[in-house]
C-alpha angles and dihedrals in degrees: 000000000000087000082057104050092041094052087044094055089035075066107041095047084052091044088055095044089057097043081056098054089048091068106102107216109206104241100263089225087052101144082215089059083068110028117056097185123099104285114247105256142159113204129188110221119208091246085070102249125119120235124178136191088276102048106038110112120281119256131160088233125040122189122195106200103185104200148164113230093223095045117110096206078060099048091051092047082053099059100039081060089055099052098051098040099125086065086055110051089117101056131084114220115204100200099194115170126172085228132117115270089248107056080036088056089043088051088050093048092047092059096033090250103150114093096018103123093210087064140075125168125168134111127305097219097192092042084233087155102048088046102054084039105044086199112188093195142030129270103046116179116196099187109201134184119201088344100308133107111265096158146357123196111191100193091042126292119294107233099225106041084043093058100035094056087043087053090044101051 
């Protein structure tokens, strides 16, 4: 019975220990810590064309989602997305990934991205995003209204809380 207890408390203190290292601390230098306003960027879409902080289309909401196209936690923030696309008609999703454009454009294909005019993925060549971020996972998500920084989710954006602040405000 001792062998029991002590195996059961063995689990539960490294069950704790490895809740704790799954809480993503923001980096405390991060430039978005202390400027609230949309980062400066260039980004390379996979269409070819080149859009920056100052001519993407305007949207009351924009939502940086930082990702990696072979990254599960991703894939999963991508479909969720998906599902819940007709919430978020009035947000514009900047998919940028470090990744090369084709795993970016097979990620694209995979969630039906290409052609949807509240999204844009692509590169950004210059790393502008991850910089002023300093995001320590995938996916990242930076949540702005009217260009300023409403939210950030360090381990990817939570749905719900994602939709109902976008349907409050």
């Amino acid at each position: 019975m001792r062998k029991i207890i002590l195996s059961l408390i063995t689990m539960l203190i490294i069950a704790q220990a490895s809740a704790q290292s799954l809480d993503v601390k923001p980096d405390p230098n991060a430039p978005y810590l202390k400027d609230k306003n949309l980062p400066a960027f260039t980004l390379n879409l996979i269409d070819g064309r080149e859009v920056t902080n100052k001519t993407i289309p305007k949207f009351k909401y924009i939502c940086i989602i930082f990702f990696s196209p072979d990254c599960s936690h991703c894939e999963t923030e991508a479909a969720t997305i998906n599902k819940y696309k007709d919430k978020l008609t009035n947000v514009l999703f900047i998919w940028d990934s470090y990744r090369d454009m084709i795993a970016i454009q097979a990620f694209a294909d995979k969630f039906n991205f290409v052609g949807r005019p509240n999204i844009l993925i692509g590169r950004d060549p210059s790393y502008m995003i991850p910089t002023f971020f300093r995001p320590k996972m995938t996916p990242f998500v930076a949540l702005y209204k009217n260009n300023q920084l409403v939210k950030v989710y360090e381990k990817g954006a939570d749905i719900f809380d994602l939709i109902k602040i976008i349907e409050s405000k």
